[in-house]
N, C-alpha and C positions, 0 to 999 in steps of 0.2 A: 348688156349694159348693166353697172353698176351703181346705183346712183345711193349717196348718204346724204342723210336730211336730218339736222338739227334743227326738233323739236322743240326751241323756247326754252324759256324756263317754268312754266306753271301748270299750262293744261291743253289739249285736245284744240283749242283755236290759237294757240301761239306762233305756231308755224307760219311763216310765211308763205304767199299766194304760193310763189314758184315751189315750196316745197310742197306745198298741198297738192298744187296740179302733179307732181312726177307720184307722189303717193296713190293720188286715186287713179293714176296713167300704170301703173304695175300689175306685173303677171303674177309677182310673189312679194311678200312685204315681211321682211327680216326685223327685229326689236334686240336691241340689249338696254338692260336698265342697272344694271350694276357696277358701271362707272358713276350715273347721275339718276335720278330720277325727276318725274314732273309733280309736283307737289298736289296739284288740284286735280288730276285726272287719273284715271285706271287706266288697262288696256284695252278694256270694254270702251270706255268712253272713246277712245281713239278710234278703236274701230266703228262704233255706230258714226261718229260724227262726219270719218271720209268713207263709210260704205264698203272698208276692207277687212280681211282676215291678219292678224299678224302672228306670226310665229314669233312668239320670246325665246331667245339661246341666251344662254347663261354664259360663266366668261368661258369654262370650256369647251363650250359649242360654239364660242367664236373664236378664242385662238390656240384653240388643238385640234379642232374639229371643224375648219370653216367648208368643208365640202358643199355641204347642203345649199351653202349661200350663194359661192361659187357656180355650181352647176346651174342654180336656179340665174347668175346672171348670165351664162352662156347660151340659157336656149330662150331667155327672154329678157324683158326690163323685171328686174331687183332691187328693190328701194330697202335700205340697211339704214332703220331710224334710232336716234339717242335723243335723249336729254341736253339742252342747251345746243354746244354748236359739237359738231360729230368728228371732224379732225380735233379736236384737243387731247384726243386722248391715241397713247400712241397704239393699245389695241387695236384702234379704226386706222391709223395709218398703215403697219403692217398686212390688215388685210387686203388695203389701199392695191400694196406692193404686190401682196401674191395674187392679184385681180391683174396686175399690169404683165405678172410674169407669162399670165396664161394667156394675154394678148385679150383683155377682158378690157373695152372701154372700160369707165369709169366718169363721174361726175359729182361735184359735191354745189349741196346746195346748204349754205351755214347760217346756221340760227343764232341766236344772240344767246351770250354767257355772263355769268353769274359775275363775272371780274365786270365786267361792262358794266353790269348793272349795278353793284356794290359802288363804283365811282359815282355813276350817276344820279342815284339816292343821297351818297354823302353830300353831294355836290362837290366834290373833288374833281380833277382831271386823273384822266391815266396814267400821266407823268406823276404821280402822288408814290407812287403802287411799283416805283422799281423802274429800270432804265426801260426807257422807250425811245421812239426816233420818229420823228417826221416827213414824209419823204414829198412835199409839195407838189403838185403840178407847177410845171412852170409857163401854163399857158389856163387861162381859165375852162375848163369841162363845158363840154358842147358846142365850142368856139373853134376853129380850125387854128390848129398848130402854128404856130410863126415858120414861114422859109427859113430854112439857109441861107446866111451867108457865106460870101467869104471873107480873111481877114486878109493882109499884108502883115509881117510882121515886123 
């Protein structure tokens, strides 16, 4: 299993519960920081706070060289951490792809991004920042779906 965990945006406790549990739950714990970095934290700090080792790969040890990360999620759980949220960048999807070729579960667990957050501070919405789209529930969350009907027409 492969799992990717975006890391926040600031430091060593930004991560979310679930990504923390899959990180300190790993056989082997993978890092790149050169898409994004965490502003307040080292690698040290990461690693004392959940009690693991990480391996930093640079960009081409992740996308010339992704073996290491690969084999490590074949013979066990591999947790592949980034700064902010880990699918944004399409290095982390491609590996995504060659984890799927090799019939490698996979699972992402996404931490919040800097776009999110620049709205949020501005106090702008999302829709400020370039097309977006809404895609509503049409039923309230938690609530059991409305039946089917039928119509006549």
């Amino acid at each position: 299993m492969l799992t990717f965990v975006g890391l926040g945006l600031y430091d060593e406790r930004s991560v979310t519960v679930r990504g923390r549990d899959a990180l300190r739950a790993a056989d082997h714990v993978f890092a790149e920081f050169y898409t994004s970095t965490l502003a307040g934290a080292t690698v040290a700090d990461l690693e004392a706070e959940h009690g693991v080792e990480i391996e930093v790969r640079d960009r081409e040890g992740v996308e010339r060289d992704p073996e290491p990360i690969l084999a490590a999620a074949e013979a066990g759980d591999a947790v592949f951490l980034t700064a902010g949220d880990t699918m944004i960048s399409t290095t982390h999807v491609d590996l995504r792809l060659r984890a799927a070729r090799r019939g490698i579960d996979t699972w992402v667990v996404h931490g919040t991004t800097a776009e999110a957050a620049a709205a949020s501070l501005c106090g702008l919405q999302n829709y400020r920042f370039g097309k977006a789209t809404t895609l509503p529930f049409p039923w309230a969350p938690g609530r059991p779906a409305p039946t089917p009907t039928s119509r006549s027409t």
